[in-house]
C-alpha positions in Angstrom: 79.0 -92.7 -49.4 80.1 -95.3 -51.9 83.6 -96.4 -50.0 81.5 -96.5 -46.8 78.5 -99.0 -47.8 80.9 -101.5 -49.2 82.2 -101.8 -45.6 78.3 -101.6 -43.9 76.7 -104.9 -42.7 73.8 -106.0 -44.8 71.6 -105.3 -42.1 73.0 -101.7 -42.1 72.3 -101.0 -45.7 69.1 -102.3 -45.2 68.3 -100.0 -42.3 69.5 -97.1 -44.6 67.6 -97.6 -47.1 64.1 -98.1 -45.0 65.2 -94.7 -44.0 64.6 -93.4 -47.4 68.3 -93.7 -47.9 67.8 -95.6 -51.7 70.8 -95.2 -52.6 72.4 -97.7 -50.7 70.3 -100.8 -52.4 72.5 -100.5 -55.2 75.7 -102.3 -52.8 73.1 -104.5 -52.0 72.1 -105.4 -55.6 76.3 -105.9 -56.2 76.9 -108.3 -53.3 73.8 -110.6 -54.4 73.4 -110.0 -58.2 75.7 -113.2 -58.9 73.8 -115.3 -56.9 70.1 -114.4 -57.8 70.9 -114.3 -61.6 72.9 -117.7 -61.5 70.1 -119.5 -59.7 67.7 -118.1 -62.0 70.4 -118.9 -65.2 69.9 -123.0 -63.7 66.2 -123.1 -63.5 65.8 -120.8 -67.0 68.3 -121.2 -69.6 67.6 -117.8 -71.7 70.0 -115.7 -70.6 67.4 -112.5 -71.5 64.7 -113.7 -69.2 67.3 -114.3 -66.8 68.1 -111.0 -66.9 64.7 -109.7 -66.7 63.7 -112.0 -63.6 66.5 -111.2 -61.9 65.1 -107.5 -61.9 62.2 -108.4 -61.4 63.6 -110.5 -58.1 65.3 -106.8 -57.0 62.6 -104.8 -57.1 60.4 -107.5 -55.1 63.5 -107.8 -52.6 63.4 -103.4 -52.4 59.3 -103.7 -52.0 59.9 -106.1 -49.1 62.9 -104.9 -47.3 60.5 -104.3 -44.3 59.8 -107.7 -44.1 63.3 -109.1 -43.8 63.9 -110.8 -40.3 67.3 -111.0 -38.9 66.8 -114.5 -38.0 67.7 -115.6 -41.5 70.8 -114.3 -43.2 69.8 -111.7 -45.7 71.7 -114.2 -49.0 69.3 -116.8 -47.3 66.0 -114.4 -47.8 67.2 -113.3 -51.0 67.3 -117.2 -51.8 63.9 -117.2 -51.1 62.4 -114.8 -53.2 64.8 -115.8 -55.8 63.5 -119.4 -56.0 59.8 -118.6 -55.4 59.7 -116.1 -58.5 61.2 -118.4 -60.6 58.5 -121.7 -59.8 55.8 -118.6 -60.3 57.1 -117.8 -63.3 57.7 -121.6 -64.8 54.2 -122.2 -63.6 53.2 -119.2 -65.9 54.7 -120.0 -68.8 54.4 -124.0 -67.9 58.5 -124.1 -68.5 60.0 -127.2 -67.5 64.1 -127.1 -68.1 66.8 -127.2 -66.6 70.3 -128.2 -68.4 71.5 -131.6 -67.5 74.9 -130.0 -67.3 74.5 -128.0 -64.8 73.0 -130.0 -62.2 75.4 -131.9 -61.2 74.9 -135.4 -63.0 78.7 -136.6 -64.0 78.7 -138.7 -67.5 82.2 -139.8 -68.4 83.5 -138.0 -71.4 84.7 -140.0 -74.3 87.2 -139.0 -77.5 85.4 -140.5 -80.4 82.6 -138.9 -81.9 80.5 -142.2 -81.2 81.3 -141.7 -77.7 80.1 -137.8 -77.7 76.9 -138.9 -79.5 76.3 -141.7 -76.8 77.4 -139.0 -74.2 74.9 -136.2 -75.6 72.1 -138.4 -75.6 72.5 -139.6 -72.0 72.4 -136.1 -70.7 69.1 -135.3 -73.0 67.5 -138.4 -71.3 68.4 -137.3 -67.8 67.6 -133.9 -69.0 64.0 -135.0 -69.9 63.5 -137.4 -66.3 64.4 -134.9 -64.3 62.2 -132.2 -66.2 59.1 -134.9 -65.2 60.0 -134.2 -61.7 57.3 -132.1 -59.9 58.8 -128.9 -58.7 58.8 -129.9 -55.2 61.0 -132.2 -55.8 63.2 -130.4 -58.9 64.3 -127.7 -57.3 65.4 -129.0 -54.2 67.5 -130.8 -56.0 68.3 -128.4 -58.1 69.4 -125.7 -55.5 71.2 -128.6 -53.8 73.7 -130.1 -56.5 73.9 -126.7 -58.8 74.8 -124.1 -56.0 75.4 -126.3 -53.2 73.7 -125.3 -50.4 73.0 -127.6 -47.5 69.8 -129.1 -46.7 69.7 -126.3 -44.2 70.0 -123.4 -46.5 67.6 -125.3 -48.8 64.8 -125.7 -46.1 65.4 -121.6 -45.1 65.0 -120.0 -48.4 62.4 -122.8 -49.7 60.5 -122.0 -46.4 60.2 -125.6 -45.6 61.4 -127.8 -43.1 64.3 -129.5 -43.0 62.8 -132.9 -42.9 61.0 -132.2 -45.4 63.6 -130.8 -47.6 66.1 -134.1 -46.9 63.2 -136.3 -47.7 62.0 -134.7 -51.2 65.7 -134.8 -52.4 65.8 -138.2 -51.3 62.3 -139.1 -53.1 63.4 -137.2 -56.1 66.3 -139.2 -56.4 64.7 -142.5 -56.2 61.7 -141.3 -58.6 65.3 -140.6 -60.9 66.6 -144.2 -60.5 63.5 -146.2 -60.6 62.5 -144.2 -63.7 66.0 -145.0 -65.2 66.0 -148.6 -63.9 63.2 -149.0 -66.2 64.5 -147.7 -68.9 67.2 -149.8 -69.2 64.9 -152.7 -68.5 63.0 -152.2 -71.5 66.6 -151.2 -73.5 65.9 -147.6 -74.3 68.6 -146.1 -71.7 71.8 -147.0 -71.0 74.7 -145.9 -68.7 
């Protein structure tokens, strides 16, 4: 059965396994694990509660299977849940970070160790505005510069529209550089 699910559709493993036919899921846990655990890893930086919501994303993706509609792709759905158990959880726990690093801000390296200090201290600062953000507008951007998805993919497994989803990345952006205008206004951030 194994050598024939790796070459099934996602839709066909999905139809197996609302037929009772579970143990098809676990191709279906292979081809998306990567994904759901490094979304998760960007908006939750313990690795063990990565882990434990990215189970916790599979079984809700297994107790919904029912619900998927073909008029999304099924990585798109998967997205979805994805993103919308991790803002549930944050709100939970009231967890704000996400590592500078990975979200796509480029800070020019530097040799010296005044340089990396300088450089460090940057990425805290942008670390720290973009944890202010409001969620709606985090993890647009978020999904946008650390996995790359287009403002298409963003509105489908956000479940907003795409206008919607250009203009919070947009607004978030702005919120960034007024927020760091000021800071270097008043000489407490520099670039």
């Amino acid at each position: 059965m194994k050598a024939s699910a790796i070459e099934m559709s996602d839709y066909e493993l999905i139809q197996q396994c609302l037929k009772g036919n579970t143990a098809y899921y676990e191709e279906l846990v292979d081809r998306y694990k990567n994904l759901v655990y490094s979304i998760i890893l960007r908006m939750i930086t313990d690795k063990e509660e990565a882990n434990d919501l990215a189970q916790d994303v599979f079984m809700k993706v297994y107790q919904n299977l029912a619900k998927y509609s073909t008029e999304f792709k099924f990585s798109t759905w998967v997205m979805r849940i994805t993103t919308n158990h991790v803002i549930d959880y944050r709100r939970k726990k009231k967890q704000e970070y996400v590592p500078m690093e990975e979200v796509g801000f480029d800070i020019a390296a530097t040799d010296s160790p005044e340089g990396e200090y300088i450089q460090k201290e940057r990425k805290e600062s942008l670390q720290g505005l973009l944890n202010d953000l409001p969620d709606m507008y985090k993890v647009p951007i978020v999904l946008y510069h650390q996995q790359g998805l287009s403002y298409q993919e963003i509105a489908e497994s956000i479940g907003e529209p795409l206008s919607k989803v250009k203009n919070r990345i947009l607004r978030g952006r702005k919120i960034l550089k007024e927020t760091i205008f000021k800071m270097k206004e008043g000489g407490s951030f520099e670039l």
